[in-house]
C-alpha positions as CSV (number, residue, x, y, z in Angstrom):
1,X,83.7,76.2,119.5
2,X,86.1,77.0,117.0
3,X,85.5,77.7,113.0
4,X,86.1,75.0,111.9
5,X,90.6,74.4,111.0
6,X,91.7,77.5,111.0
7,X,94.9,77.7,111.9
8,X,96.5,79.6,115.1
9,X,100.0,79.8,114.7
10,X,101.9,80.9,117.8
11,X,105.0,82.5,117.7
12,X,106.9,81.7,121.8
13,X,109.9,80.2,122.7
14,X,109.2,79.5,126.5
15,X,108.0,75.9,126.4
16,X,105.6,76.9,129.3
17,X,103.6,79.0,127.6
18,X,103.5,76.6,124.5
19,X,102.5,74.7,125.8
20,X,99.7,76.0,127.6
21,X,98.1,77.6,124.8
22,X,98.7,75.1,122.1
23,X,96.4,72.8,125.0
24,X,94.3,75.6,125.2
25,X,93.6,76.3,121.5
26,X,93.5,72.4,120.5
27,X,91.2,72.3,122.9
28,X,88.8,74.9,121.7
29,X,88.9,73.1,117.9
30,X,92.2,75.0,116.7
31,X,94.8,73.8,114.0
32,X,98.2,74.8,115.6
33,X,101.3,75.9,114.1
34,X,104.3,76.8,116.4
35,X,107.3,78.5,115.8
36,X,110.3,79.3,118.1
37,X,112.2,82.2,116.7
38,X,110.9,85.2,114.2
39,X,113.0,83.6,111.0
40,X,110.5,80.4,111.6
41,X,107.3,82.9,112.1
42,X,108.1,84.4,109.1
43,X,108.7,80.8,107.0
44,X,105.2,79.3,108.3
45,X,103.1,82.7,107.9
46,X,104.7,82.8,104.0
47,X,104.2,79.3,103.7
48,X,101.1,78.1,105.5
49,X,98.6,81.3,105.5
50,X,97.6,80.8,109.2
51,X,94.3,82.1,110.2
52,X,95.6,84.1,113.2
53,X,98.7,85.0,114.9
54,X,99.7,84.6,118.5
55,X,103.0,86.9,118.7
56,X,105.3,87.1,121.7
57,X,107.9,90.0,121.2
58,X,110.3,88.9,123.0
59,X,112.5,86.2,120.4
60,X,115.8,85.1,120.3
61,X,116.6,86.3,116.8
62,X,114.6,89.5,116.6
63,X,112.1,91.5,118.0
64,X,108.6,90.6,117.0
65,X,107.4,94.1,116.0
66,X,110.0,93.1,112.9
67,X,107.5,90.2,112.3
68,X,104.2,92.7,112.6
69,X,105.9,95.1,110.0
70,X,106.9,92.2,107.7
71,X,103.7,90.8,107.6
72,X,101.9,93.8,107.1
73,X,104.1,94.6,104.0
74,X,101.7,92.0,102.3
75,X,98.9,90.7,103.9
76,X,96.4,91.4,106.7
77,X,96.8,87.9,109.1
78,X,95.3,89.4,112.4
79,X,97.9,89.5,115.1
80,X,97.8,89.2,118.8
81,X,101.1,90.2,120.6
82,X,100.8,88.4,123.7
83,X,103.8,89.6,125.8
84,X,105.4,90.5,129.1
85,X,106.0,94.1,128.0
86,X,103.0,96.2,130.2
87,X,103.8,99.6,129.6
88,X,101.3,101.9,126.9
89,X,104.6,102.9,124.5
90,X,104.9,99.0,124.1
91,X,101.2,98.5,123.4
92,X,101.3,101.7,121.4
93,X,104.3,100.5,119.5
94,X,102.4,97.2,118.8
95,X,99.4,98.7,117.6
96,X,101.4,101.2,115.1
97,X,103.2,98.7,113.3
98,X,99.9,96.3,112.4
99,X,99.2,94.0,116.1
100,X,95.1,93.6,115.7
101,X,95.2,93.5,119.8
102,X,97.5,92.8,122.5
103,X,97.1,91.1,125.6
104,X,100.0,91.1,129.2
105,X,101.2,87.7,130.4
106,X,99.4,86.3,132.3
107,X,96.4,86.1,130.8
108,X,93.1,83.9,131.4
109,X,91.7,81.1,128.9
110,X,88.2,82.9,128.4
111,X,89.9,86.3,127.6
112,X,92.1,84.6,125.0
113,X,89.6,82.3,122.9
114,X,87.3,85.2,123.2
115,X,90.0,88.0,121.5
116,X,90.9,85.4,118.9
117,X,87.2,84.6,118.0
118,X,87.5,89.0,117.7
119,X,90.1,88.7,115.7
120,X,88.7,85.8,113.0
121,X,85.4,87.9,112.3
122,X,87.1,91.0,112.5
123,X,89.0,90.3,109.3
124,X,85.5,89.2,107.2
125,X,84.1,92.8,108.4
126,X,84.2,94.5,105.7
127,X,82.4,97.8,104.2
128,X,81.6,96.0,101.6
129,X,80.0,93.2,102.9
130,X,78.2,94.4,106.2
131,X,76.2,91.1,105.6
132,X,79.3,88.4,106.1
133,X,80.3,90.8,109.2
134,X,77.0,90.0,111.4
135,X,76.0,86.6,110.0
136,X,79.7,84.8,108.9
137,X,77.7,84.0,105.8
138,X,77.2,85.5,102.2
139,X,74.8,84.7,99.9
140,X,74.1,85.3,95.9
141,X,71.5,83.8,94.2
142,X,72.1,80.2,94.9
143,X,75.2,80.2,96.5
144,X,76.5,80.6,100.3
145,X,79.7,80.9,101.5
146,X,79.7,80.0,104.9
147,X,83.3,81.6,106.7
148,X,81.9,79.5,110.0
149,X,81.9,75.9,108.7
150,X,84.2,76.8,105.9
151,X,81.9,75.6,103.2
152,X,80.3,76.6,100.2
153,X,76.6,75.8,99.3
154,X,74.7,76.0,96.0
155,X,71.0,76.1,96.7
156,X,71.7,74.4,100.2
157,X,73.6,71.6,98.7
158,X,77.4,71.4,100.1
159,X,79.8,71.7,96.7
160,X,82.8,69.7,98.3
161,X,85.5,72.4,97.7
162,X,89.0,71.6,99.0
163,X,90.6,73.7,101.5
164,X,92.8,75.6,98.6
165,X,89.1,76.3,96.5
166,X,87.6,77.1,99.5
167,X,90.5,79.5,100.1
168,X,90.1,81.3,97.0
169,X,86.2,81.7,97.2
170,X,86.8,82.7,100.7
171,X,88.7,85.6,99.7
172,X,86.7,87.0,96.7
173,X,83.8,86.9,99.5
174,X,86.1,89.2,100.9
175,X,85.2,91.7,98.3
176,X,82.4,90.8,96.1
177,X,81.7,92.8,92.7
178,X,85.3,93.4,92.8
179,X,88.0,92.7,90.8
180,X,91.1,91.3,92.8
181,X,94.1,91.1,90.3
182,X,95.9,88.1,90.2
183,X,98.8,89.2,92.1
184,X,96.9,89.7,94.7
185,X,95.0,86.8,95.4
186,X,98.2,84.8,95.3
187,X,100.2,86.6,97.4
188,X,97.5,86.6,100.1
189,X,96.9,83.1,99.9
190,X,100.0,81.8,99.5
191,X,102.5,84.7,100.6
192,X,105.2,86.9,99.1
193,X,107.5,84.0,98.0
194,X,105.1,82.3,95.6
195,X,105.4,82.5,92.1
196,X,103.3,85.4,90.0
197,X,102.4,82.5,87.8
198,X,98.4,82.6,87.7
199,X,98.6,78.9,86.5
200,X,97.7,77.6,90.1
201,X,94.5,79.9,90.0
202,X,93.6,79.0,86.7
203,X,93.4,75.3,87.7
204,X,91.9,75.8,91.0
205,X,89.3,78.3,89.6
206,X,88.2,75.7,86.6
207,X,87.5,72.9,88.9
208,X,85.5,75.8,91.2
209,X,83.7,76.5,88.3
210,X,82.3,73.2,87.6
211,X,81.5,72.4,90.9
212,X,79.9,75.6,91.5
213,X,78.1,77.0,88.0
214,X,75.4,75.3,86.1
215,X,77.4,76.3,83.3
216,X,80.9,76.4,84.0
217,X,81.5,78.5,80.5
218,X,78.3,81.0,81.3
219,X,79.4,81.8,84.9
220,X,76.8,83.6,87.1
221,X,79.2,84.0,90.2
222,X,83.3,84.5,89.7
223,X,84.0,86.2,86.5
224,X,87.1,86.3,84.7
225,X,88.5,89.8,83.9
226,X,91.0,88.5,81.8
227,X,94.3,89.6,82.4
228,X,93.6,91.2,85.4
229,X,92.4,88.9,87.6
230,X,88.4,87.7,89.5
231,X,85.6,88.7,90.6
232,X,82.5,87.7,92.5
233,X,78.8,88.5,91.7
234,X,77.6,91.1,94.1
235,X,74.7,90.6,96.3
């Protein structure tokens, strides 16, 4: 099955082939977005934060290796060209500008789910973190972050964090002990548009603070580094 919501947006404009793997991925316990044309890619990837891309080169209003080099300017979304180009300069091509993998129409249902599941843990694999890479899960003192079931835990108990605090936990799991500036977090969870105004952290990260600290003014697990940005206790 899939982890649970994330989102698969694909990027196709033959209706066939929507179709298909929007049944496919639905199927398999996906969220789908779908967009049509490279402007709308780029409006839902800077908008929504998809978990995973499915991009076909081939669009109406640009070529989709624009899209990989776009999105790479800012964020690290894994993407799978899935495309009717076979020959090793177009994989090559692919693969230079960002793609995470690319797979030639036609391709099976097994091979697909199985690449995308390769795709989701590769981008919690971190040097960092080698624990979150094998088990989807890290732990500090009391507190789990599970990347499968996208929930957090505080000695086994779930802390009932919305999907925008699970979000920002999720991230500084990413990279625990340290310090992810503000700019940062907000551009890779909410895209290069959004505003540099940390307000929308500050009032996520107090209410993750008092579901997740004893203490919500002695924090044992994210730490302010004020000015700069947060942190998350190392294992």
């Amino acid at each position: 099955m899939a982890e649970a919501h994330n989102k698969i947006l694909i990027v196709e404009d033959d209706e066939g082939i929507v179709a298909f793997l929007k049944t496919t991925l639905k199927a398999a316990g996906y969220d789908v977005l779908l967009a049509g044309t490279g402007t709308g890619a780029l409006s839902i990837i800077s908008s929504h934060c998809p978990d995973c891309i499915l991009l076909d080169l081939g669009l109406p209003d640009m070529d989709g290796g624009s899209i990989i080099q776009s999105v790479r300017q800012w964020t690290r979304i894994p993407i799978l060209v899935i495309s009717a180009r076979d020959t090793e300069q177009d994989k090559a091509t692919a693969l230079d500008q960002g793609a995470d993998d690319y797979m030639v129409k036609p391709f099976g249902t097994v091979e697909l789910l199985a690449r995308i599941r390769t795709a989701l843990r590769h981008t919690r694999t971190t040097a960092e973190n080698e624990q979150l890479g094998l088990t989807g899960i890290y732990t500090v003192g009391d507190l789990a972050i599970d990347y499968n079931k996208r929930r957090v835990y505080v000695r086994g108990q779930d802390v009932q964090l919305t999907p925008n605090e699970f979000r920002i936990v999720a991230l500084l799991g990413l990279h625990p002990g340290r310090v992810l500036t503000y700019r940062t977090m907000l551009r890779e969870l909410w895209g290069p548009a959004v505003s540099m105004d940390n307000k929308i952290l500050r009032v996520h990260m107090a209410s993750i603070r008092r579901k997740i600290e004893a203490d919500p003014n002695e924090p044992r697990y994210i730490f302010t580094e004020i000015g700069v940005g947060y942190r998350l206790a190392d294992r």
